[in-house]
C-alpha positions, -999 to 999 in steps of 0.1 A, spaced: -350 89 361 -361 117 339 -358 157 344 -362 173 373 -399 178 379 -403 210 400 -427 220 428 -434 254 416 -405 272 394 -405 308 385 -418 310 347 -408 336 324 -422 350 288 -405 374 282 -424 407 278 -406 409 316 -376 420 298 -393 445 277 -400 466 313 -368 458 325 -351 472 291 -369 506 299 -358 510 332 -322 503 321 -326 530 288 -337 554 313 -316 547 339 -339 539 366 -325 515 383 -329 524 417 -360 518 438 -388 532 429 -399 548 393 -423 546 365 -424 504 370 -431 507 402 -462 534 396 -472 513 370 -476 477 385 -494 490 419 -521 509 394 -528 480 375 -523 454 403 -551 471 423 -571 476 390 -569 439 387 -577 428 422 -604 454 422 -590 475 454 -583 512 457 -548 517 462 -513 494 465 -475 499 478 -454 478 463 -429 463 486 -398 439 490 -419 412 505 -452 396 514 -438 399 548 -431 436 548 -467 440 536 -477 419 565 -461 443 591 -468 474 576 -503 462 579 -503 448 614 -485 478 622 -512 498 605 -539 480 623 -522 497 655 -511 467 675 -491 475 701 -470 452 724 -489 425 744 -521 430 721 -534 396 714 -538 389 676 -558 362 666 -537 344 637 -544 312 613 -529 285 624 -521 260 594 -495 284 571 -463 296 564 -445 315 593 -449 348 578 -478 351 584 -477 353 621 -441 369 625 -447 400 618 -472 403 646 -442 396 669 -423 422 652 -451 450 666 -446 435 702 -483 418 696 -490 379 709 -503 355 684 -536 334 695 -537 306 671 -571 297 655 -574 260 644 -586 250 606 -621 238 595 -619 207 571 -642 223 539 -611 248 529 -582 238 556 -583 274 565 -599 296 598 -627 283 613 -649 308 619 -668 289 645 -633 286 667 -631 322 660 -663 327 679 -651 310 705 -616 333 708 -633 360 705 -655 349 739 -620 340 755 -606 376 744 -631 404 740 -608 426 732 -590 411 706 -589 441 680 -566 423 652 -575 388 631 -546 377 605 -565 349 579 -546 333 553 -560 315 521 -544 280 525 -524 274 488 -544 294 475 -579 286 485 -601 314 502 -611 310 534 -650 317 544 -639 351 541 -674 372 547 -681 347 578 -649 358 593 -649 396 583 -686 396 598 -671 379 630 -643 405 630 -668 433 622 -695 425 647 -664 422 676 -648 456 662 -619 441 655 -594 447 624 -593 421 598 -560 415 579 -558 396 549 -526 373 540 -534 366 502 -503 362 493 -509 324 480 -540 331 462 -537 361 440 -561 353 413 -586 333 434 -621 348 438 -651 339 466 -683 347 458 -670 365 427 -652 390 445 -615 389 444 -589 378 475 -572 400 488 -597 425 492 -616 411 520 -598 427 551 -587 466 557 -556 456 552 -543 431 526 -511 415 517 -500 395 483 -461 378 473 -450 378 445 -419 355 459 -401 327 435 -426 305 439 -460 318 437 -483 321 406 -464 348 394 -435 360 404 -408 391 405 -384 370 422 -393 383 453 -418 414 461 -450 418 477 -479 445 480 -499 457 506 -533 466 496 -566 486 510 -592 510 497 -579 538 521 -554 560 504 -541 575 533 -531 542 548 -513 533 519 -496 565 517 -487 563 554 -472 529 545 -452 539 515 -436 561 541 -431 541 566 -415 521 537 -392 544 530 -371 550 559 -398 577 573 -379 601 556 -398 634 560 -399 663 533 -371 682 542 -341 690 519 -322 673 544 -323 637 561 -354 639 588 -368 615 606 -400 615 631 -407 584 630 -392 545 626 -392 537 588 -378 505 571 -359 499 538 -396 476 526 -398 495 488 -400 476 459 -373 487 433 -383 496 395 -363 464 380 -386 440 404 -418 457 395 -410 456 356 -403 422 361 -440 418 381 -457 440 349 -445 413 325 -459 385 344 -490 404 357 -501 397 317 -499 364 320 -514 358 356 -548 342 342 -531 320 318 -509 308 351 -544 302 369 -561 282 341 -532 259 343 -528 257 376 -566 248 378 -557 218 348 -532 204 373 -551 205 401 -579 179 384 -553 161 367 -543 150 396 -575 147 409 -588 123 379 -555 104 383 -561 98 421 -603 91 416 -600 55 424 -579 60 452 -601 61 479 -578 72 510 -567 99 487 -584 132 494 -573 168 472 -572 194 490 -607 212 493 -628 245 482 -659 259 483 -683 261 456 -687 292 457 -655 296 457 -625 295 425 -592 291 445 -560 297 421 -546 259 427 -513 274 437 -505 244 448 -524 212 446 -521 190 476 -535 156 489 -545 140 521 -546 105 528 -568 92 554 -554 68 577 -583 47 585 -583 38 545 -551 33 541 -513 25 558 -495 52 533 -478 80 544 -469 111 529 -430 104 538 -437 70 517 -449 89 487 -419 116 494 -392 94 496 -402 75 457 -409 111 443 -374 118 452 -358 88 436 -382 96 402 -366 133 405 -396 144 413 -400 180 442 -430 178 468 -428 193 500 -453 183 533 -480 205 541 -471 237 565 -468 227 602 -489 240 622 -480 273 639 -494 258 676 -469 232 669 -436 251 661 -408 252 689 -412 292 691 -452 297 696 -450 264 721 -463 287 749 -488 306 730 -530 293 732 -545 278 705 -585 278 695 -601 248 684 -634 230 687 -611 199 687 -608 176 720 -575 183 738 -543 175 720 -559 169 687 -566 196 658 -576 199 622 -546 217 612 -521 188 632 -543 161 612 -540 178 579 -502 186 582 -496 147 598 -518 127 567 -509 159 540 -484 166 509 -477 190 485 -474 181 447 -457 193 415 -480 220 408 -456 237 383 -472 255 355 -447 244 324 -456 205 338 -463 183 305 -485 157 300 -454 133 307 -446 151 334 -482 148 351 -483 111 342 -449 98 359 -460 122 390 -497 102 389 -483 67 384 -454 68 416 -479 75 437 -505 54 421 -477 29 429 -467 37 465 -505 33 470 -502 -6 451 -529 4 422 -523 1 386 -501 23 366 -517 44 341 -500 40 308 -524 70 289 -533 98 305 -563 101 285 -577 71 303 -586 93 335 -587 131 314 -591 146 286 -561 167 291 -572 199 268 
């Protein structure tokens, strides 16, 4: 059977413990400190964006910056609709009501054309939430144009694609408001943790207090305002400023995966990886495949169930959000004909691989061949045959 091959396992080096030694000599232990100063400064430095609060989640980002966008109960919010949950929740958490825009097929993410057409549904939308599917970028300046021309606030989830660039310009930089994770699995992680992000200080600052229990500057305990327990603690950002240094070596194998698989799966025609723009460099969070139906009978529950029995992690794309049980009643955008979506065929025909960054060459090659075999094509025995895997 083998090891366990992972989806995408935390992976440590060790200078982590170098920051988390320092906070421990000094005794900073509790939230905040020079960690936390530290990692915000040379997160935005990296990403290219003014200013960062460093926070418990890429979900407390989220709402702080939905909440920061000033949407108030029964404000529509349009909202991706092929992603993770979080990105969506927090709108319910300011009383808001999600609108659910379908995917386009050249990045699985937004469509900007079915964002035209909410916006003509609901003119006075004043909110969009886009996320970067696994790490892909959306068509970021067609939708923050789209959101710009309708006055409407532009939120970027980025927390799958920190490290990912469109048009040479960084994600997570995109909207007014900007959210990354640095949860267990991402490209880098501090075990859990997130930032908010934006080029207004004052925004930032008013999230940092919101963040910490609105707790005004008095000598005593005052509070104007609702505040939340969202700040990052000192251990968790040293932990972040260790693997901050090794966030482009992360990408550059994460990218290595991504067309291993792809060279492995070339004579595979029903197999399709999951797409990005050219002028686009996605961070291959995950690399993910989509089989097309009218090519061939496999599904991804075939190739799931054999994984499993090789020891081998893989998880099915995100369901759609216009197809969960809780946001059954909310609309949904597409250019699709009724009951049919991008997203729906993308989640029903889709599966995520190992995308782990300490795979091996073995590792890569048993993934390739159990799904070469599910599929009935040859095995490969070298994996030199399909890459030179440098």
């Amino acid at each position: 059977m083998g090891h366990k091959i992972w989806l995408s396992s935390p992976t440590m080096h060790g200078e982590e413990q170098i920051f988390i030694k320092e906070a421990f000599d000094t005794n900073w232990v509790a939230p905040l400190g020079a960690n936390v100063d530290a990692f915000e400064r040379d997160m935005a430095a990296y990403i290219g964006i003014g200013h960062a609060a460093a926070l418990v989640s890429g979900t407390a980002a989220l709402h702080l910056a939905v909440k920061l966008a000033g949407v108030k109960p029964g404000d529509v919010v349009f909202c991706t609709d092929l992603t993770f949950s979080a990105t969506v929740n927090p709108v319910s958490y300011e009383g808001g009501i999600q609108v659910f825009i379908d995917s386009e097929r050249d990045t699985w993410n937004m469509d900007p054309r079915a964002l035209e057409k909410a916006f003509q549904k609901y003119p006075n939308c004043k909110c969009v939430v886009v996320a970067n599917l696994y790490g892909t970028p959306a068509k970021l300046d067609e939708i923050r144009a789209i959101c710009d021309s309708n006055g409407a606030i532009l939120i970027e989830d980025a927390a799958e694609s920190l490290s990912a660039t469109y048009k040479g310009r960084q994600t997570g930089t995109f909207g007014q408001y900007n959210a990354i994770s640095f949860n267990g699995n991402k490209i880098i992680t501090t075990s859990g943790g997130g930032m908010l992000l934006s080029d207004d200080e004052e925004t930032i600052k008013k999230a940092r207090f919101w963040a910490t229990q609105s707790r005004e500057s008095c000598p005593w305990y005052e509070h104007k305002e609702l505040g939340y327990n969202y700040r990052m603690s000192n251990i968790v950002a040293g932990i972040g400023r260790g693997q901050l240094i090794h966030l482009d070596e992360h990408r550059t194998l994460k990218k290595k995966i991504y067309e291993t698989y792809k060279a492995g799966f070339s004579d595979i025609e029903a197999i399709e990886m999951n797409p990005f723009l050219e002028c686009s460099e996605p961070n291959f969070w995950l690399s993910c495949i989509k089989i097309d139906p009218s090519k061939s009978n496999v599904k991804p529950e075939d190739i799931t169930a054999i994984l499993a029995i090789a020891n081998v992690e893989s998880r099915p794309i995100w369901k759609p959000m216009h197809l969960q049980p809780y946001y059954a009643k909310h609309d949904f955008i597409t250019l699709c004909a009724k009951g049919h979506s991008i997203g729906g065929e993308i989640f029903e025909h889709g599966l995520c691989l190992p995308s782990d960054v300490k795979n091996t060459e073995a590792d890569m090659l048993r993934v390739i061949n159990v799904v070469r075999d599910v599929f009935g094509v040859e095995q490969l025995d070298v994996l030199e045959k399909v890459l030179a895997f440098a």
